[in-house]
C-alpha positions in Angstrom: 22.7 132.3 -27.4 26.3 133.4 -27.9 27.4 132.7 -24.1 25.9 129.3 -24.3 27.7 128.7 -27.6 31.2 130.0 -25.8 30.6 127.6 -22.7 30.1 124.7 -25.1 33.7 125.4 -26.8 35.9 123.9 -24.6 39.2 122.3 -25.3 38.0 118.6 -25.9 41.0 116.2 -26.3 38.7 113.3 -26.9 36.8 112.4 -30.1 34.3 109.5 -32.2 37.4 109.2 -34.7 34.8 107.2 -36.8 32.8 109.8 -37.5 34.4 111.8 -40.3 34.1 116.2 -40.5 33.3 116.5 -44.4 35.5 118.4 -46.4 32.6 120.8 -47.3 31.7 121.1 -43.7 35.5 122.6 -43.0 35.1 124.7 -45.9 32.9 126.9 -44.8 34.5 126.6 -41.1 36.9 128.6 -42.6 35.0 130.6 -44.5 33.7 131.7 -41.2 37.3 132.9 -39.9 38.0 134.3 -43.7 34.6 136.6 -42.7 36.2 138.0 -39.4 38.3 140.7 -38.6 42.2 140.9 -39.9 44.5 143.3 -38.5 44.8 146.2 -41.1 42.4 144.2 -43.4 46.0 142.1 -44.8 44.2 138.6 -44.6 47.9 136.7 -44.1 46.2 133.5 -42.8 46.1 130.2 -45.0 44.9 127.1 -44.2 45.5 123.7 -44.8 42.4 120.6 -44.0 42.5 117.3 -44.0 39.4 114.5 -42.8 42.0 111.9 -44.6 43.1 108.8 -42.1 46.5 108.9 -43.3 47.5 112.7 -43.7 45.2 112.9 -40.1 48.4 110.6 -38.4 50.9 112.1 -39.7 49.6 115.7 -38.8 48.7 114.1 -35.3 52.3 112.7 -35.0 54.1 116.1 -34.9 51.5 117.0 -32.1 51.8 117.6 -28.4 48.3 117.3 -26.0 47.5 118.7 -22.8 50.6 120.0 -21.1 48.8 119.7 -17.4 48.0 115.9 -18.1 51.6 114.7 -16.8 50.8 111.1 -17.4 48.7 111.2 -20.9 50.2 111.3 -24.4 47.3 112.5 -26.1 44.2 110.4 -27.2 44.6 106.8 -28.2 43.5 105.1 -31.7 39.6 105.5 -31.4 39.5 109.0 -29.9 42.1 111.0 -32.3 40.2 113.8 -34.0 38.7 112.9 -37.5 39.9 116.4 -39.1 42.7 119.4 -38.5 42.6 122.4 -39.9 46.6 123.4 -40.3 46.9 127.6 -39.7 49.8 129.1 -41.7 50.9 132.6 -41.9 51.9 133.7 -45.8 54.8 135.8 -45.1 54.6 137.1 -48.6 51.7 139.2 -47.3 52.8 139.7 -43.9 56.1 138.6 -41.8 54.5 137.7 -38.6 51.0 137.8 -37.2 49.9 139.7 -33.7 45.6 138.2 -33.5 44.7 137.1 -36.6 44.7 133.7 -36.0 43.5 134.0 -32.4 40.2 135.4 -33.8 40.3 133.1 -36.9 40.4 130.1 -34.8 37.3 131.6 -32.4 35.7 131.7 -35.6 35.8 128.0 -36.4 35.5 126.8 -33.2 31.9 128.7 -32.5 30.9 127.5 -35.8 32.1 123.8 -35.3 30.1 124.2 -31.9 27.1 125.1 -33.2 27.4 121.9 -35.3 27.7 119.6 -32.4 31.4 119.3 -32.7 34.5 120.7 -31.2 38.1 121.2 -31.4 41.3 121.7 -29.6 43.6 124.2 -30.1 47.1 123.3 -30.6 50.3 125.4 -30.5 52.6 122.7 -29.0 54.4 121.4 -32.8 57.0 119.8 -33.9 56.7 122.8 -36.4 60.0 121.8 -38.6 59.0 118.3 -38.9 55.0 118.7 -39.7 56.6 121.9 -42.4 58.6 118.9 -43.8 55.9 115.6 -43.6 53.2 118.1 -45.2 55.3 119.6 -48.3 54.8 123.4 -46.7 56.6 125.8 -48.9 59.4 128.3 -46.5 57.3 131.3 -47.5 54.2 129.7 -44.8 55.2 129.9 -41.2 52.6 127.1 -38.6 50.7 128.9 -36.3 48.3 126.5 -34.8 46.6 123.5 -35.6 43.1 123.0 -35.1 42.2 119.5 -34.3 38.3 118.9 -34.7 36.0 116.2 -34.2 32.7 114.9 -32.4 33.8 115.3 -28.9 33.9 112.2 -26.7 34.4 113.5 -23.6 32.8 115.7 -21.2 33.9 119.2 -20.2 32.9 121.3 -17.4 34.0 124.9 -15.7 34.6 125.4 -12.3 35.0 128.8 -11.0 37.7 129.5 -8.6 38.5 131.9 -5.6 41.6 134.1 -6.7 44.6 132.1 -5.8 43.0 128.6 -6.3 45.1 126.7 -8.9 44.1 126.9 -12.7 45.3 123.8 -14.5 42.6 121.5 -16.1 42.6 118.1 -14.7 40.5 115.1 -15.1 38.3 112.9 -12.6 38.1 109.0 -12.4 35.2 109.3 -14.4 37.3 111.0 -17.1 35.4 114.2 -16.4 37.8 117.3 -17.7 37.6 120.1 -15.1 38.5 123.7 -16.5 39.1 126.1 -13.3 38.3 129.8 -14.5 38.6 132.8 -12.5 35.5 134.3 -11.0 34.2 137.9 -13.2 34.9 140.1 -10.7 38.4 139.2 -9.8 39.0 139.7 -13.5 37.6 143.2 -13.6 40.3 145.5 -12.3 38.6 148.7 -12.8 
């Protein structure tokens, strides 16, 4: 049950926009990554949500998509995600962050899975500029955003020899291809 729910969370860049992630819904998303583990027990991670049309374009303007896709600037009106969750780091509690967020954000993406939707986890900001367009106060540093929605697009693995190149890349069908390495040329002892 759990493997199938991990090959189901894939990056999806492509989303319904129409249909909207209710606020209640990313509630207890992140009530799922305020249940997991934090290093030393500090809890540092807050969050900010939107499923709002306007704060979703402004959040999506500071955003950068899919580094391997040289000639695509991210998903067009119709297929922008319908909800972000915003991860901040509240240096009052703790100065910088070393997993917390990494597990936080595995946490709301296996629970957004296993509602039929998905996400795409973004670490390419305009960090300054979304601090400023969203009011963030100094004492929250960005770590991610989490862009969610009903995925539109299809997703599929393909294991590679060692040495084959990794970067995701699309068909003409608009198929997204994610190359992973192969078990055992991960296991190194």
């Amino acid at each position: 049950m759990i493997e199938d729910l991990i090959i189901r969370n894939r990056s999806y860049r492509r989303f319904y926009q129409g249909i909207t992630i209710e606020l209640n819904i990313l509630k207890k998303l992140i009530n799922l990554a305020r249940l997991s583990p934090s290093a030393a027990n500090l809890q540092p991670l807050k969050y900010i949500i939107s499923n709002d049309t306007e704060k979703n374009a402004l959040i999506f303007s500071h955003l950068s998509w899919a580094g391997y896709l040289k000639d695509w600037q991210g998903p067009v009106d119709d297929e922008r995600p319908s909800a972000y969750i915003v991860i901040l780091c509240d240096t009052r509690i703790k100065k910088s962050v070393n997993c917390d967020h990494g597990i936080a954000v595995q946490s709301i993406l296996l629970g957004a899975t296993e509602k039929g939707l998905g996400g795409c986890i973004i670490a390419s900001i305009d960090k300054k500029g979304l601090k400023k367009a969203l009011g963030i106060a100094d004492s929250f540093e960005i770590l991610l955003v989490l862009a969610l929605g009903k995925p539109k697009e299809e997703v599929v693995i393909e294991e590679i020899e060692e040495g084959e190149d990794i970067e995701y890349w699309r068909d003409i069908n608009e198929v997204h291809h994610v190359p992973k390495r192969r078990l055992d040329d991960i296991i190194v002892g």
